[in-house]
Every structure is written in C-alpha cells, then in structure tokens.
Backbone as numpy.savetxt, mean C-alpha at the origin, in Angstrom:
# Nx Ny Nz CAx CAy CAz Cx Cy Cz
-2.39 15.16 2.85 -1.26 15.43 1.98 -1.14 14.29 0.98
-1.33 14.42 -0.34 -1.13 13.49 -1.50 0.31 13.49 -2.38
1.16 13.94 -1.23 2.67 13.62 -1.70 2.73 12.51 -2.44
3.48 11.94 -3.22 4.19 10.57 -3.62 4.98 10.25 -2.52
5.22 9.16 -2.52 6.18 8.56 -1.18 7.10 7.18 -2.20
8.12 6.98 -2.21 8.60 6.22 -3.16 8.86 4.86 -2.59
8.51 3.75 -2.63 7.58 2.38 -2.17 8.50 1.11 -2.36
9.62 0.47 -2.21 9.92 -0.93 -2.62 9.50 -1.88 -1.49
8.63 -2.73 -2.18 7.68 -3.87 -1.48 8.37 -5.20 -2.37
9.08 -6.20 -0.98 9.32 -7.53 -1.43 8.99 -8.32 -2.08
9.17 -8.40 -3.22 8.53 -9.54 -3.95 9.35 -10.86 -4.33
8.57 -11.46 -5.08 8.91 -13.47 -5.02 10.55 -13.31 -5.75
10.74 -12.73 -6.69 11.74 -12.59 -7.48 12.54 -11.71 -7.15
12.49 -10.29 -7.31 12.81 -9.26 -7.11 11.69 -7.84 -5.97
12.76 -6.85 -6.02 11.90 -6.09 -4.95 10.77 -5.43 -5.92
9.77 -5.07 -5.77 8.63 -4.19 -6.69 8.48 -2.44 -5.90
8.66 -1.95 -7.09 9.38 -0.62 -6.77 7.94 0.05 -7.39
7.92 1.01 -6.35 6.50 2.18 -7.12 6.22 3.06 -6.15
5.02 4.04 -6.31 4.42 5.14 -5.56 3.23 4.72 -4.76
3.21 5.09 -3.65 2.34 5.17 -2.98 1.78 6.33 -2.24
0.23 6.95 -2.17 0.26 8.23 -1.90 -1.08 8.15 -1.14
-1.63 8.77 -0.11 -2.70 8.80 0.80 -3.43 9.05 -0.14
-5.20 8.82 0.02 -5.91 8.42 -0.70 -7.36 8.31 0.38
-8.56 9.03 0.06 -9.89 8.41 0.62 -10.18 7.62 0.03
-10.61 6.46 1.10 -11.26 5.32 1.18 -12.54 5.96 1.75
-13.74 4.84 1.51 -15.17 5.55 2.27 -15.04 4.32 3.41
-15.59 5.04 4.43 -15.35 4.94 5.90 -14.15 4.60 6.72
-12.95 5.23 6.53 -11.35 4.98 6.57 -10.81 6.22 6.85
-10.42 6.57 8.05 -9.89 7.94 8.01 -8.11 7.89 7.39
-7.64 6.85 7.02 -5.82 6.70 6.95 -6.10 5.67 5.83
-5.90 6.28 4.41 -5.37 5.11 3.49 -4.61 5.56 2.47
-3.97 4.35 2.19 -2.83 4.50 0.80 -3.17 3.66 -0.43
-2.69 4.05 -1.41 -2.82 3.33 -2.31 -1.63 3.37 -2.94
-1.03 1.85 -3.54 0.10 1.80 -3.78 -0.13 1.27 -5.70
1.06 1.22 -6.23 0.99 1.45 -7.61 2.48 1.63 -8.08
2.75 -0.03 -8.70 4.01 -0.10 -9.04 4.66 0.35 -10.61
5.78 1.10 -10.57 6.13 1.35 -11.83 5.60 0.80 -12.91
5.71 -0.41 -13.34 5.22 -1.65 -14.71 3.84 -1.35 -14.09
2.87 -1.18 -13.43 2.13 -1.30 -13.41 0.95 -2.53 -12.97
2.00 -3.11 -12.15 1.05 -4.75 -12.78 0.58 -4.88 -10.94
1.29 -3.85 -10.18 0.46 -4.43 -9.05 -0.14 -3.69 -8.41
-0.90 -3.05 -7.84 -2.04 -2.20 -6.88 -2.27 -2.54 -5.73
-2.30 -1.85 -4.89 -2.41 -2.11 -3.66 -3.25 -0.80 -2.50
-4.69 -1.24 -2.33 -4.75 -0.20 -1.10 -4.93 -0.68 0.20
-4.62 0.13 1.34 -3.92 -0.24 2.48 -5.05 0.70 3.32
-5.83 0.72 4.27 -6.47 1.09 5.23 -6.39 0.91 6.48
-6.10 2.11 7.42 -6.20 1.35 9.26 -7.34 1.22 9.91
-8.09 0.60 9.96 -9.36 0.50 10.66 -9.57 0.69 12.23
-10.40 0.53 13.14 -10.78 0.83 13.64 -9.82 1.03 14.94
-9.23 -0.06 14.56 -8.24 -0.70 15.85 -7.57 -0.49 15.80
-7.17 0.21 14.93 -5.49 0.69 14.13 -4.51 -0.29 13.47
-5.09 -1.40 13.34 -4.64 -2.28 12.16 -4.35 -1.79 10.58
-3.25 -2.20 9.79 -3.44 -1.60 8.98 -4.26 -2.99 8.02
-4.81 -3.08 7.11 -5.38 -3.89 6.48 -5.43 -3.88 4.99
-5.41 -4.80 4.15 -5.66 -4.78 2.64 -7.34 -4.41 2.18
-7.85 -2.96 1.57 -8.90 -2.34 1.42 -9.32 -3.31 -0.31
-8.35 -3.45 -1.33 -8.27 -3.67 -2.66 -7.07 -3.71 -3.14
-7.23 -3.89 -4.63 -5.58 -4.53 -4.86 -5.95 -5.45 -5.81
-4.71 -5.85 -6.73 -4.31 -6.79 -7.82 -4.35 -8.16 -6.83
-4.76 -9.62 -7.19 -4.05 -10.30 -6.75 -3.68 -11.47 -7.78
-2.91 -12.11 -7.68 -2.27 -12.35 -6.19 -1.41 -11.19 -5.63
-1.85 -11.29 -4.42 -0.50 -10.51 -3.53 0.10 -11.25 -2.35
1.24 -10.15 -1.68 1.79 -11.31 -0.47 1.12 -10.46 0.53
0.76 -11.26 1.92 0.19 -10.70 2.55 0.91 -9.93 3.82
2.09 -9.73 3.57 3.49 -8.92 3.80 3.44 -7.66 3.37
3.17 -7.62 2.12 3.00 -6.39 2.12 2.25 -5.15 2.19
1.38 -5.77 3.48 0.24 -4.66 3.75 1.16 -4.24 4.95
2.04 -4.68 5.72 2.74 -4.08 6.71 3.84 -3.43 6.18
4.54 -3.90 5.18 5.83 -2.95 4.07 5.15 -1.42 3.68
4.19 -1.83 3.03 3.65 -0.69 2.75 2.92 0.23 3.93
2.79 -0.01 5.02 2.09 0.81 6.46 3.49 1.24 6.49
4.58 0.41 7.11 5.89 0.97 7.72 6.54 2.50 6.83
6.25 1.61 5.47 7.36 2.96 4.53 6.65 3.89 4.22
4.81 4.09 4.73 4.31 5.67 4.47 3.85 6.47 5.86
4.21 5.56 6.88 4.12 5.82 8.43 5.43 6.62 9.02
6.05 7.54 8.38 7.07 8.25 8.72 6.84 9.24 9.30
C-alpha cells in the first residue's frame, strides 16, 4: 500500500514535517521513504533481517533519531 502517511520528525530547530510512503528497496521486504515538505530532507528507512529498522539512504546530515520517529509513525 503506497498511501501517504503524514510524518513530523524532530529536528535541531523546529519539528520537520512531510510524507512518508512504503517504497521497494532491493533486498528489503518493509521500507519507507520519507520526504519533507521544503524538500531539503530525505530519508529511507528499511527493516532488515532482524527486524531492526535502519537508515537505507537519505540527505545528510541527519539525526540518527529519526530512523526510529519515522519506523514508529508508519508502523500503525
């Protein structure tokens, strides 16, 4: 399902607000990719093997917080 899911992930200043929507990754059965309004940050999110969720790609810098913000708020 490639719903939108609507995303605010903590940031240094303010919260960073955007979409995040399931997404194939190659060899990843569970990923998201996130993508903030302004545009300025990216984020994809994969659970691997162990069921970790993990940072696949992405803008950086990023915080490394928000690979679990972003698991929690599309894990509903």
């Amino acid at each position: 399902m490639n719903t939108p899911i609507n995303v605010t992930l903590t940031g240094s200043d303010s919260p960073v607000s955007g979409i995040a929507k399931r997404v194939n990754y190659p060899g990843f059965a569970d990923a998201y990719e996130f993508l903030s309004i302004d545009e300025t940050l990216h984020l994809i999110i994969v659970r691997n093997n162990n069921g970790k969720w993990t940072r696949a790609a992405g803008t950086d810098p990023y915080f490394s917080g928000w690979v679990a913000e972003l698991a929690e708020q599309v894990s509903v």
